[in-house]
C-alpha positions in Angstrom: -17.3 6.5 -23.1 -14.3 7.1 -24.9 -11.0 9.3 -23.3 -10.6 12.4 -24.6 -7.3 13.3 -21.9 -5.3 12.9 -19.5 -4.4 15.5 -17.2 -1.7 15.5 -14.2 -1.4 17.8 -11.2 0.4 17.5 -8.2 -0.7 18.2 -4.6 1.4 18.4 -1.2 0.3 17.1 1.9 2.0 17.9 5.9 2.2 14.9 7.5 1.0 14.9 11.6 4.7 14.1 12.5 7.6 13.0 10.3 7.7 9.5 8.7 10.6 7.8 9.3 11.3 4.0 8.4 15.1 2.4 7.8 15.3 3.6 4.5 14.1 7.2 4.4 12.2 10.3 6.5 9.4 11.9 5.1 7.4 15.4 6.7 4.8 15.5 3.9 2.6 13.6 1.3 3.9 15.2 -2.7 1.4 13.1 -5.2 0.8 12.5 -8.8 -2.7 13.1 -9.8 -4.2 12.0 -12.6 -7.6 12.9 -14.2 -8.9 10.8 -17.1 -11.1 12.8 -18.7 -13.9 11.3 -21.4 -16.8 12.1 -23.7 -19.6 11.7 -21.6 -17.9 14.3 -19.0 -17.1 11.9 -16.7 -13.6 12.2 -15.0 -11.5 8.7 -13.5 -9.3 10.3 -10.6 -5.8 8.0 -10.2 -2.9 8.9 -7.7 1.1 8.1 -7.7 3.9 8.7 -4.3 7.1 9.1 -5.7 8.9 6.7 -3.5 12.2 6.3 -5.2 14.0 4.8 -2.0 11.5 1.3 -2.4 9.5 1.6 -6.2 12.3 3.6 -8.1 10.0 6.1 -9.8 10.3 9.7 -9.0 8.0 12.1 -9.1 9.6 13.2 -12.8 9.7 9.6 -13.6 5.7 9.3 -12.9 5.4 12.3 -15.0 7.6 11.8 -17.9 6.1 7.9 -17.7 2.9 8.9 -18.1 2.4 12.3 -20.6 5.5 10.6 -23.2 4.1 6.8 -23.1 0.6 5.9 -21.4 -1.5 8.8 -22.3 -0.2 8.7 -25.8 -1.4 4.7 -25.6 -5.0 5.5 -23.8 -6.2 8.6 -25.6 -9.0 8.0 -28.2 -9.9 4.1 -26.3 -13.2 3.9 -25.4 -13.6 2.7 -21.7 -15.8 -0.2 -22.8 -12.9 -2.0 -23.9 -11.6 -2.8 -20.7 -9.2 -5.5 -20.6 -7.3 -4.4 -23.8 -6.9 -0.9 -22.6 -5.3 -1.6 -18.9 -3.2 -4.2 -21.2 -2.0 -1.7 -23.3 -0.9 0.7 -19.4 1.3 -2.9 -18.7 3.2 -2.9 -21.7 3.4 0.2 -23.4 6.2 0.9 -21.0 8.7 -1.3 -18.7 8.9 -1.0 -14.7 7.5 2.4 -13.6 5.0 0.9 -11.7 3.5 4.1 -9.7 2.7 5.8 -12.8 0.9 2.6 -14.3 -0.9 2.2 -10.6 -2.2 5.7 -10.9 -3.9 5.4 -14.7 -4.7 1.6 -13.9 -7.2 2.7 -10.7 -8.3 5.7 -12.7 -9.9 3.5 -15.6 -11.3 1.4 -13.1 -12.9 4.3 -11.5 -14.2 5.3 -15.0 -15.7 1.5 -15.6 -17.4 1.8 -12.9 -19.3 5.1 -13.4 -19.7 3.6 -16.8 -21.5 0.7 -15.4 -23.2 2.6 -12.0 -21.2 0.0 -10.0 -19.1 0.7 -7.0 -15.2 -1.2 -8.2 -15.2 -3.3 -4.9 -18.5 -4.8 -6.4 -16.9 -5.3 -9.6 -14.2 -7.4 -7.9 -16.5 -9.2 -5.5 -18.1 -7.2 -3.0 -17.1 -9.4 0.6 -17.6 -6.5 2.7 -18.2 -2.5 3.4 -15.3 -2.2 6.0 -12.3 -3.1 7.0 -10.0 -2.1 10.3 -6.4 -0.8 9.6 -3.2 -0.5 11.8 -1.3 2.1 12.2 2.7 2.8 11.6 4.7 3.7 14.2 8.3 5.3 13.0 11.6 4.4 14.1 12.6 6.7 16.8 14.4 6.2 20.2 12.8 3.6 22.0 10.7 6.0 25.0 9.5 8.4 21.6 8.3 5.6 19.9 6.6 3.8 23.6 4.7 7.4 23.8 4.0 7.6 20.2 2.0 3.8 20.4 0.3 4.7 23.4 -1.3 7.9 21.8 -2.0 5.6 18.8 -4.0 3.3 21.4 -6.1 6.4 23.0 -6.8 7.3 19.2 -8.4 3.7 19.3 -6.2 1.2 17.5 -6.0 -2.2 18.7 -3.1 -2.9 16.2 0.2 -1.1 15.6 2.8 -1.5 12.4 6.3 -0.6 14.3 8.9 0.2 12.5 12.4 -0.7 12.9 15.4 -1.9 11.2 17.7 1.1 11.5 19.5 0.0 14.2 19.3 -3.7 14.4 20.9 -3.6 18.1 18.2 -1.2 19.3 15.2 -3.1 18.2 14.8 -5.5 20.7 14.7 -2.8 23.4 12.5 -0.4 20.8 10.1 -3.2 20.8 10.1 -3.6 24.9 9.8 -0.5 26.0 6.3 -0.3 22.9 5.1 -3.4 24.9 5.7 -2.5 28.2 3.6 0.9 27.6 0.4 -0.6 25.7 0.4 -3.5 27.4 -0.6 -7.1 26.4 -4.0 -6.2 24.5 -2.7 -4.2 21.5 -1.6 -6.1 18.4 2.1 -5.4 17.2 3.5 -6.0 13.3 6.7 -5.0 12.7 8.4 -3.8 9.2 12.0 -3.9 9.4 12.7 -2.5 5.8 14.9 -4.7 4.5 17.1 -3.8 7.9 18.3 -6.7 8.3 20.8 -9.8 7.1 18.7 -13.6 7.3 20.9 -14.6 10.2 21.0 -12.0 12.2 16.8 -11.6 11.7 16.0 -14.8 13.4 18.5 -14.1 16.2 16.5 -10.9 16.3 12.9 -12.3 16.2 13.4 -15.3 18.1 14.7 -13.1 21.1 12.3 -11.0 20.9 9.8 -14.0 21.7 11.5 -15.0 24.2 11.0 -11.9 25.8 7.4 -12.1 25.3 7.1 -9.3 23.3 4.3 -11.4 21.1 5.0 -10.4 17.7 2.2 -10.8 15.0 4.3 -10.8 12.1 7.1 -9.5 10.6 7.4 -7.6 7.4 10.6 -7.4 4.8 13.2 -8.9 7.3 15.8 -9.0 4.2 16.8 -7.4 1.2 14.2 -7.7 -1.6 15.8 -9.4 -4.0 17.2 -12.4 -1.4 14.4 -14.3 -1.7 16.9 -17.6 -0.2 17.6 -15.2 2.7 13.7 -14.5 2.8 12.8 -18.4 2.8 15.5 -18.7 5.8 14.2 -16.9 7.9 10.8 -17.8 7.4 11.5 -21.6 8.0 13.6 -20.3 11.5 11.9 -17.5 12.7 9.2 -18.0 15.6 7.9 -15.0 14.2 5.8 -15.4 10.9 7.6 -13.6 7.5 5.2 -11.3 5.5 7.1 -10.5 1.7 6.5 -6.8 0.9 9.4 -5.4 -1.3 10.0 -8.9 -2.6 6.5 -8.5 -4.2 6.8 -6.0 -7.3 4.7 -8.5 -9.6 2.3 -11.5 -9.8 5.2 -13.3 -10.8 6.9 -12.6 -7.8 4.5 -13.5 -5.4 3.6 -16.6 -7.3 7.3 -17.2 -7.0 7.4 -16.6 -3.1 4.4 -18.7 -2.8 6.0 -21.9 -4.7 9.0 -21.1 -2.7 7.4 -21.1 0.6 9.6 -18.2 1.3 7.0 -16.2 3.5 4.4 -16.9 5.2 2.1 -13.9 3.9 2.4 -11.7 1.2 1.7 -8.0 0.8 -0.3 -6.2 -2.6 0.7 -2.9 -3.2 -0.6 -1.2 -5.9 2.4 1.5 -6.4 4.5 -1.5 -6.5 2.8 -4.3 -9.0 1.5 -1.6 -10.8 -2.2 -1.4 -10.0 -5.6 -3.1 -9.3 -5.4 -5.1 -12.6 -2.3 -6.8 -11.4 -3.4 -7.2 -7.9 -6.2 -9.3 -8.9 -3.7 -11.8 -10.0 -1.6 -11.7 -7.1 -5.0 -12.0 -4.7 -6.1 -15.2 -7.0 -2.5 -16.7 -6.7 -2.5 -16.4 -3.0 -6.2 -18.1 -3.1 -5.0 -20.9 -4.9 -1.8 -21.5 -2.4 -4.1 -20.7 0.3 -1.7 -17.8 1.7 -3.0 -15.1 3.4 -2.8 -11.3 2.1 -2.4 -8.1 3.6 -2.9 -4.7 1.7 -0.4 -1.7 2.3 0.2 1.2 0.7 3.4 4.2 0.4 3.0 7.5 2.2 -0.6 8.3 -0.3 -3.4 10.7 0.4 -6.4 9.5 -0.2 -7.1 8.7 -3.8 -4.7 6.2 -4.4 -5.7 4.6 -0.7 -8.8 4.8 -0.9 -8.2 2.2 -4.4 -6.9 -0.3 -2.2 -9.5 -0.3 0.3 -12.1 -1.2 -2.9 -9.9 -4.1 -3.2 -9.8 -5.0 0.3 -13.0 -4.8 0.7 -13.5 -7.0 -2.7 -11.4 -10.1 -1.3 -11.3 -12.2 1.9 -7.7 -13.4 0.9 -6.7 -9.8 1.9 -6.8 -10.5 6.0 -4.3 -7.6 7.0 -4.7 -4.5 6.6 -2.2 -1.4 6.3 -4.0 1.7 4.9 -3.1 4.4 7.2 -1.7 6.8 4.7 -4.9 9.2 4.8 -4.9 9.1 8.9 -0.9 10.0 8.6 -1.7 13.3 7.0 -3.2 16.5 8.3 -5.3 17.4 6.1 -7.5 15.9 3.8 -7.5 17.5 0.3 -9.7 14.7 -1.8 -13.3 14.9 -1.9 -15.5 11.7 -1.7 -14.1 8.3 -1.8 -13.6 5.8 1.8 -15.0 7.2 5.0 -11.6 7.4 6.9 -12.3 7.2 10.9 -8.6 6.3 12.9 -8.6 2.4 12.3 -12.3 2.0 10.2 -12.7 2.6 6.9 -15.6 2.2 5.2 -15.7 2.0 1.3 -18.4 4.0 -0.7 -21.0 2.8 -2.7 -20.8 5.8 -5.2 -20.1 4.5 -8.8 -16.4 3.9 -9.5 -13.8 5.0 -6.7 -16.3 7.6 -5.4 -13.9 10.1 -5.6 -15.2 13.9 -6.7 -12.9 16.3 -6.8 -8.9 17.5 -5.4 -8.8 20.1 -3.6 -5.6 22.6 -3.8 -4.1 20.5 -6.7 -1.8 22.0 -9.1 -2.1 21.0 -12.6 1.0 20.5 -14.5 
């Protein structure tokens, strides 16, 4: 099975409502696809956000990343050779992680149809299903209480809030989500970056005190203030999950030696795809540190990659794929059985995915 090329399209998405977190608002999904295309006829479907606010890479970035340096690395390989060709994605080019995401899952989808093997097989095959939370945006305090109970009637049992864009308004953002949903529901919060180390445990610890029963918190701190990250982590009542601190297996090995968080998040748009993932999921075996998956604002492709990977490994114990729910529409045939909080992976060759539909071809 050898590539013949490697074709990109975009397609655009409407969101249910906007997306809004402390460091951007979004009212629509705009992805990279990629097709690899092969000999044999079969086609490996891959899928980059341009999140330039957290990864950097923009959606002329993914492009330009992609047709001037990966394609030019991957056309002519033959499939077969696995590990040297997603070697070659990693270094043919620095950073530009979403763009190496998007061909990395593709060629996994592709050595999977080459083998008649679902990918989350490939990687271990724990389980079919998984249960996600969903996010909750950062709005006034009674729009985001209304918006987590009609994420309850949908049927969650646990809710991502997000806030961090007014540190003196969390607290009461978070009471008046409790107070509506009750005591039953789950709440993880993401703060973004939002927040300085001090002023994060003076935030999470009162917001114990309160009761409001937090299950973790995500990205208190600046990425890069991994000291910050460890101080809150060893102060906070609150358990520290790293997300934006994590942009490579080296990071999260870091973190993990550190003991600057308590979990640790895989994303593949941000350590650059399932290959590297792999590594960060082993590392956190080996420290014994709990994962959770996440994704950007995707459709369903690129999602639908992670859950294979979820569903490969029992280190992964959270779960944050809610991009496809977000949206409202669903343009990508085939691939994870999305229904509100269960997903359930497919056992089609590859990724399962068959087809885009409305995608336009650059």
């Amino acid at each position: 099975m050898k590539i013949t090329e490697v074709k990109l399209g975009r397609i655009s998405v409407p969101l249910r409502v906007p997306f809004k977190t402390a460091v951007r608002s979004v009212d629509s999904v705009e992805d990279v696809i990629v097709e690899i295309h092969t000999d044999t006829g079969a086609v490996g479907y891959g899928e980059a956000p341009p999140t330039g606010a957290v990864t950097g890479d923009t959606t002329g970035a993914i492009v330009g990343a992609i047709q001037d340096h990966i394609a030019k690395s991957i056309v002519g390989r033959d499939v077969d050779d696995f590990e040297d060709v997603i070697q070659t994605v990693q270094k043919c080019i620095v950073k530009n992680t979403s763009a190496k995401a998007a061909v990395d899952m593709a060629l996994w989808d592709l050595y999977g149809q080459l083998y008649k093997i679902p990918v989350y097989k490939l990687m271990g095959g724990a389980r079919k299903q998984i249960v996600t939370d969903i996010t909750i945006s950062v709005n006034p305090p009674e729009e985001m209480a209304r918006d987590a109970v009609n994420a309850v009637e949908r049927g969650y049992d646990t809710l991502k809030i997000k806030v961090g864009a007014n540190p003196e308004l969390d607290v009461a953002r978070l009471a008046a989500v409790r107070q509506a949903i009750g005591d039953k529901t789950r709440i993880r919060i993401d703060a973004n970056q939002g927040w300085e180390p001090k002023q994060a445990v003076r935030l999470l610890n009162q917001m114990q005190e309160k009761g409001l029963d937090i299950e973790f918190v995500e990205q208190p701190v600046k990425a890069h203030d991994f000291e910050g990250l460890k101080y809150v982590t060893e102060r906070s009542y609150v358990p520290v999950l790293a997300d934006e601190s994590v942009f490579s297996p080296e990071d999260a090995l870091t973190i993990m030696q550190m003991g600057a968080a308590d979990l640790v998040n895989i994303k593949l748009m941000k350590c650059g795809g399932l290959y590297n993932a792999l590594k960060i999921a082993s590392a956190a075996e080996v420290y014994g540190v709990e994962c959770m998956i996440g994704c950007m604002l995707e459709a369903k492709i690129s999602v639908n990659a992670a859950v294979h990977l979820a569903c490969a490994k029992k280190i992964i114990t959270k779960i944050d794929l809610d991009g496809p729910v977000l949206c409202s529409e669903d343009p990508i045939l085939g691939g994870a059985v999305f229904q509100e909080q269960l997903i359930t992976v497919s056992d089609e060759p590859g990724l399962g995915i068959k087809g885009v539909e409305g995608i336009q071809y650059l």
